[in-house]
C-alpha positions in Angstrom: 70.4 -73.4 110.3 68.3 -70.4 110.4 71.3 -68.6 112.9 74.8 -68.6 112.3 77.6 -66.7 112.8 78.7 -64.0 110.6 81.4 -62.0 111.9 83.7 -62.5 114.4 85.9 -59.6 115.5 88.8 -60.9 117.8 91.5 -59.1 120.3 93.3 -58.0 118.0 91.2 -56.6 115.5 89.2 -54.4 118.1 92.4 -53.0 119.8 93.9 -51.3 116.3 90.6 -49.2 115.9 90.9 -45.4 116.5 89.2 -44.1 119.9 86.3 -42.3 118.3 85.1 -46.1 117.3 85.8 -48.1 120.4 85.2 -46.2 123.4 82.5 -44.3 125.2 81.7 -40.2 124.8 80.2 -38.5 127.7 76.7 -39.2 129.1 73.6 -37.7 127.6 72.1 -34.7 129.9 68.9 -35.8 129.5 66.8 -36.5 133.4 67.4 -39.9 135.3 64.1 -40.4 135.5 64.0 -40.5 131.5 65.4 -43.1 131.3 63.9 -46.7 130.9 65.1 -50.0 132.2 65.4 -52.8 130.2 67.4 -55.3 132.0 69.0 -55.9 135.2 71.7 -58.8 136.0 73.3 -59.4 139.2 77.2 -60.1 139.1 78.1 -63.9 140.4 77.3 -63.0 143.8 74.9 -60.6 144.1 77.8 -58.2 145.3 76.7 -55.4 142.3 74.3 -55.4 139.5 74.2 -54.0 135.9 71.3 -52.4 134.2 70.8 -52.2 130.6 68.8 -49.0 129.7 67.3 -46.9 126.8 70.2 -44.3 127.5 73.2 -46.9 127.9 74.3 -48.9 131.2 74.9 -48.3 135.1 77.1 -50.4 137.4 75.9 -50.5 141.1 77.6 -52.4 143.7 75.1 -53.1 146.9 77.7 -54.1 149.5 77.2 -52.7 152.4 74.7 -49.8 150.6 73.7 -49.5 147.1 76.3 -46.9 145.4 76.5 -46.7 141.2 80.5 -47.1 140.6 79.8 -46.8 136.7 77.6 -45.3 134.1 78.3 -45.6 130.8 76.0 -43.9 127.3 75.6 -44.8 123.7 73.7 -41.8 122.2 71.4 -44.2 121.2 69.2 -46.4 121.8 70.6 -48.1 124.9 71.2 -52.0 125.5 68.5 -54.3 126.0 70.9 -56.7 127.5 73.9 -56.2 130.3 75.5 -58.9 131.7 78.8 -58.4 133.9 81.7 -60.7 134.5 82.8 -60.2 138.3 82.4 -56.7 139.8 84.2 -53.8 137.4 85.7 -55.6 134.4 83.8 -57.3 131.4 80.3 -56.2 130.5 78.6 -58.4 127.4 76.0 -55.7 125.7 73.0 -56.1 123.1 71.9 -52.8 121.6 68.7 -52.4 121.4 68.4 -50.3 118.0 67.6 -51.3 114.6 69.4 -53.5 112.6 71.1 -51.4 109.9 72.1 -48.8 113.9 75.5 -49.0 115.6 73.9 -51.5 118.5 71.7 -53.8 116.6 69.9 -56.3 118.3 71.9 -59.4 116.9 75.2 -58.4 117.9 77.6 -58.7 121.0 79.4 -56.1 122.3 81.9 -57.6 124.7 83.6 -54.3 127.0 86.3 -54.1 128.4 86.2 -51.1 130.9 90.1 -51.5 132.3 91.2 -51.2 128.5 88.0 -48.5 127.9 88.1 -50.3 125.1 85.4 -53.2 123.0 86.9 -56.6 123.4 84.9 -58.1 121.0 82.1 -58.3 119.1 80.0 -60.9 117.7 77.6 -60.8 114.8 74.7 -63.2 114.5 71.7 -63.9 111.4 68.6 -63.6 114.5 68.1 -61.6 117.4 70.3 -62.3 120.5 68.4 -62.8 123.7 70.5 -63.5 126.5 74.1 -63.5 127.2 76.3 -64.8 130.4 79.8 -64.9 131.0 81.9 -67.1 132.8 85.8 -67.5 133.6 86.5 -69.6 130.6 83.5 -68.9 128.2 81.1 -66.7 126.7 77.4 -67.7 126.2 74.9 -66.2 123.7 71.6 -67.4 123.8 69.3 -67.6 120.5 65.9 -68.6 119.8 66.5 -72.2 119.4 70.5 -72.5 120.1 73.0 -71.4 122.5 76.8 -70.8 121.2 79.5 -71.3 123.9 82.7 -69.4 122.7 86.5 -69.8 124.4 87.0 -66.2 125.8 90.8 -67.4 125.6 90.2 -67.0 121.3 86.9 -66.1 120.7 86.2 -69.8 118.4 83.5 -71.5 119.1 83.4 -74.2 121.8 80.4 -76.0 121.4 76.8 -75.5 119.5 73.6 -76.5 122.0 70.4 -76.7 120.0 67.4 -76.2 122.1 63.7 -76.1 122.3 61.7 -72.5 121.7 63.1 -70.2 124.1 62.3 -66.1 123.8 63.2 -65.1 127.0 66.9 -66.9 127.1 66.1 -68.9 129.5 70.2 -70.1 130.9 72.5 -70.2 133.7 75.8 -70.7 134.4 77.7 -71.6 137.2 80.7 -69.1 138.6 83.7 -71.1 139.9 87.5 -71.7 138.4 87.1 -76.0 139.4 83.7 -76.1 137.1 81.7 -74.9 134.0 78.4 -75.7 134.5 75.3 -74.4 132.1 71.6 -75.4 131.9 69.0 -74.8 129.7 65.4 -75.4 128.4 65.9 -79.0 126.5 64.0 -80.4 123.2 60.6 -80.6 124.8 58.3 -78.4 127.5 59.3 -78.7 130.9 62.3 -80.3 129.9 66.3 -79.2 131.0 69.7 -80.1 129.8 72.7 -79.8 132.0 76.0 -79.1 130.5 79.2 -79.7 132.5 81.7 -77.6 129.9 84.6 -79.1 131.1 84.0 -82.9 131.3 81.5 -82.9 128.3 78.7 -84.5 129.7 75.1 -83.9 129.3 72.5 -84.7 131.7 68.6 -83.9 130.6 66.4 -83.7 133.7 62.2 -84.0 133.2 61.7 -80.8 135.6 57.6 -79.9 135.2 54.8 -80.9 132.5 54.7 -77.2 131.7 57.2 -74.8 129.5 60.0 -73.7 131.5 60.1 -70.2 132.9 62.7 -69.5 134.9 65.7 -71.1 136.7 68.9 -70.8 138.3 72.1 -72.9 139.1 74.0 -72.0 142.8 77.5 -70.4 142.3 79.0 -73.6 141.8 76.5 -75.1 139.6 75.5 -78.1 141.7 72.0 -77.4 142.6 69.2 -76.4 139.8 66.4 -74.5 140.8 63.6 -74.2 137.9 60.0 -72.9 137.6 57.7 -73.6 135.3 54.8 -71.3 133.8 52.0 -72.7 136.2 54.0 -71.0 138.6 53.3 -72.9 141.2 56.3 -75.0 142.4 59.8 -74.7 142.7 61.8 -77.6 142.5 65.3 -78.2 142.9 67.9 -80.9 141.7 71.0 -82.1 142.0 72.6 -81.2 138.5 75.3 -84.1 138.7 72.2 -87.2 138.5 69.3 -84.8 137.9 67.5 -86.3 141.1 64.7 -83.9 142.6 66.1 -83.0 146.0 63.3 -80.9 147.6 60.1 -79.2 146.4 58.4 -76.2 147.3 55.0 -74.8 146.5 54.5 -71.1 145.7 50.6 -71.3 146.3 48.2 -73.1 144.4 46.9 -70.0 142.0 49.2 -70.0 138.3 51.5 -67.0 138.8 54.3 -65.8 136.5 57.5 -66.3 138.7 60.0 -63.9 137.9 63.1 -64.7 139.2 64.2 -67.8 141.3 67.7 -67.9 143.5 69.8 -69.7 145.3 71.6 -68.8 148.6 75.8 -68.8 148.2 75.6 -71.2 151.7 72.8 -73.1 150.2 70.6 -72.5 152.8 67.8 -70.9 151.2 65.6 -70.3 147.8 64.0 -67.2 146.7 61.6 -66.5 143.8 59.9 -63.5 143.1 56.2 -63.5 141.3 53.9 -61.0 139.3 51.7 -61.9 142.5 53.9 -59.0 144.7 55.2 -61.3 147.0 58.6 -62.5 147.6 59.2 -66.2 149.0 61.8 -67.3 150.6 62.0 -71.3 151.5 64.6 -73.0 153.8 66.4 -75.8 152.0 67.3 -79.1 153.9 70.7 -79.5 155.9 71.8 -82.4 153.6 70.7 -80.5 150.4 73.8 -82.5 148.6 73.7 -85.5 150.2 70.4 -86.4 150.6 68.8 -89.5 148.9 65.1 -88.9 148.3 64.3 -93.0 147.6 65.8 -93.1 152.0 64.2 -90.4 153.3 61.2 -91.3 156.3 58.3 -90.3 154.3 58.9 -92.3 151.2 56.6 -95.1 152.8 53.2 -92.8 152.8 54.6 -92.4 149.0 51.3 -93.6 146.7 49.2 -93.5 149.9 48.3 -90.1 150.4 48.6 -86.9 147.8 51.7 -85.5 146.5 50.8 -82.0 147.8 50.3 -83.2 151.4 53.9 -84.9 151.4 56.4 -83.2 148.9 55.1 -79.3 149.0 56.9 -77.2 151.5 55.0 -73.6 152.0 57.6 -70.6 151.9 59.6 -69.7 155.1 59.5 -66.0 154.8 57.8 -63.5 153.0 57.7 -59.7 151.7 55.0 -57.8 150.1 56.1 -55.8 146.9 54.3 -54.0 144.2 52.5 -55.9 141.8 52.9 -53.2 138.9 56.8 -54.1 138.5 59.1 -57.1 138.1 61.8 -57.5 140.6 64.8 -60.0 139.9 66.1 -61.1 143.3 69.6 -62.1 145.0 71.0 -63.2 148.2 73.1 -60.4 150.2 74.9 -60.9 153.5 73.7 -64.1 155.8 69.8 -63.2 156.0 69.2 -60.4 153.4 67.3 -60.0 150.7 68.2 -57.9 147.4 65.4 -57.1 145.3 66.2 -54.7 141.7 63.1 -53.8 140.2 62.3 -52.6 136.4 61.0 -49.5 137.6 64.3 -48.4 139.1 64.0 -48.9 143.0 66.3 -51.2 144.6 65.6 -52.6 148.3 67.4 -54.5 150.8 65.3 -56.3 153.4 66.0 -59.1 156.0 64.1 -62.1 157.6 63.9 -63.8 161.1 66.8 -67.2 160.5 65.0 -69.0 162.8 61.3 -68.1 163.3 60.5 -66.6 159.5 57.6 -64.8 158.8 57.0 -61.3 157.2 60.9 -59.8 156.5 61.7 -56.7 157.6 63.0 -53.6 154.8 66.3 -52.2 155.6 67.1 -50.2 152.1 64.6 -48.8 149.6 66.1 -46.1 146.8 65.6 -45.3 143.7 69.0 -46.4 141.9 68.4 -44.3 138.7 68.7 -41.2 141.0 71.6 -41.9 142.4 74.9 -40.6 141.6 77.6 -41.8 140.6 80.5 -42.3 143.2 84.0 -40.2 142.4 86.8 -41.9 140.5 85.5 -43.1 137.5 84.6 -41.1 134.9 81.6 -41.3 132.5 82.3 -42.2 129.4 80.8 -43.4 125.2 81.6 -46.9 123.4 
């Protein structure tokens, strides 16, 4: 096994280092709009986000306005990865400097900004790619496996060996009563559903194509995936992996973004280098419906798939092309949209008659400042 682990620095071990080594200096005076993004992550639901950039990372909370509640600067080369557990609390950080630099790209830097102090890190042999936290467990993505560590004492919980994946392709569900995680499987198109807490496995045959995106509601019983035709989105329940509903994009190949699932599952979003944003209304029954007994299973082998299965987006809004927007549900009928190019935008669509959504909020979040009461500090 080509990636292992070797180091692990625990609670303990992290809390008896001096200051100067564990906590944050103040911010670099260089201007906001030097900076770079490099990631964005929205918290479990959609309530804040984090961004990873060349110059460290900001915390933004987006409820009712966007406001940054916390910034936070290396002197270095920033963090290629953020990912935040709740709102203000635990923040899991990649650097993204050289190996032989303080933040090297194969090590986790778990945060612990109540203490203002690291809670741990974690030392790999490759590159880590992605990283997500849940209540119980942290999760850092490889190449070709996925560790899942107790956060209770940092061992190991389980080993998940995957296909290929660069871009970390996995989600996790957010609730106390599960642990839910899915991920690409051993073969293209492929998905393997990991219920944490009963230790079962289910593998679901999502698309003929490689995997690019997809996303588990908070409680991890729908799966939403995409797959690099770009084309459909299809989503399944993740307890017997049957395909519940289908939606189609458009029929051009488009890289999809981002792909999300409404906290009242009610509706599905996905965001495409095409600078459109879809949103599709998901059945009533989403959980309980059987597709095998639904009224058009008899046309089934009769007429085409598309002219059957394929239900054409709800709403829609028109965003720049140039940029890549990750997307989350707000409030009822809104629309968040964070974009790598720094602008953050709030917009809203008609519940019953759809259409063309209407914007609400559209800043720049690098520019903003940061709120009073927390100061900025260094790891």
């Amino acid at each position: 096994m080509n990636s292992i682990i070797s180091t692990v620095r625990g609670v303990r071990g992290i809390l008896t280092l001096s200051r100067s080594d564990d906590t944050f200096d103040s911010p670099r005076d260089e201007a906001k709009g030097d900076l770079k993004v490099l990631s964005v992550a929205w918290n479990k639901d959609c309530s804040g986000f984090i961004v990873g950039t060349d110059g460290g990372f900001d915390v933004y909370s987006c409820n009712p306005m966007i406001k940054k509640s916390i910034s936070r600067a290396p002197h270095e080369s920033g963090f290629k990865t953020a990912e935040m557990l709740f709102l203000y609390n635990l923040f899991a950080l990649v650097g993204n400097g050289y190996n032989n630099s303080k933040y090297p790209p194969n090590k986790l830097f778990v945060w612990d900004d109540h203490m203002n102090s690291c809670f741990c890190q974690l030392a790999f042999k490759s590159e880590v790619v992605a990283v997500k936290l849940m209540r119980e467990h942290i999760v850092v993505v490889l190449k070709q496996n996925i560790y899942v560590y107790n956060f209770n004492n940092l061992k190991v919980y389980c080993l998940i060996e995957t296909i290929m994946n660069p871009k970390g392709l996995c989600c996790v569900s957010h609730v106390e009563t599960k642990a839910v995680l899915a991920c690409p499987g051993f073969h293209p198109g492929q998905v393997q559903v990991h219920d944490l807490k009963r230790n079962v496995i289910k593998f679901i045959k999502a698309h003929d194509s490689a995997i690019a995106c997809m996303n588990l509601t908070i409680d991890g019983s729908l799966l939403a995936t995409v797959s690099t035709k770009g084309t459909l989105i299809r989503v399944f329940n993740t307890l017997d992996g049957t395909l519940l509903q289908e939606f189609r994009r458009g029929m051009e190949r488009a890289e999809i973004y981002n792909v999300a699932i409404s906290s009242n599952l009610k509706w599905v979003a996905a965001s495409s280098e095409k600078g459109t944003l879809h949103v599709f209304r998901l059945r009533p029954d989403i959980l309980s419906f059987n597709p095998e007994e639904s009224s058009s299973s008899f046309i089934r082998g009769i007429l085409p798939k598309y002219l059957y299965e394929n239900e054409r987006s709800f709403a829609q809004f028109s965003l720049p092309s140039s940029t890549k927007f990750i997307v989350g549900f707000g409030s009822e009928n809104n629309v968040l949209l964070v974009g790598m190019d720094g602008s953050f935008r709030r917009c809203r669509f008609d519940q019953t008659d759809g259409g063309q959504m209407v914007e609400l909020e559209h800043k720049c979040f690098l520019s903003l400042q940061q709120e009073t009461g927390d100061t900025m500090v260094v790891i």
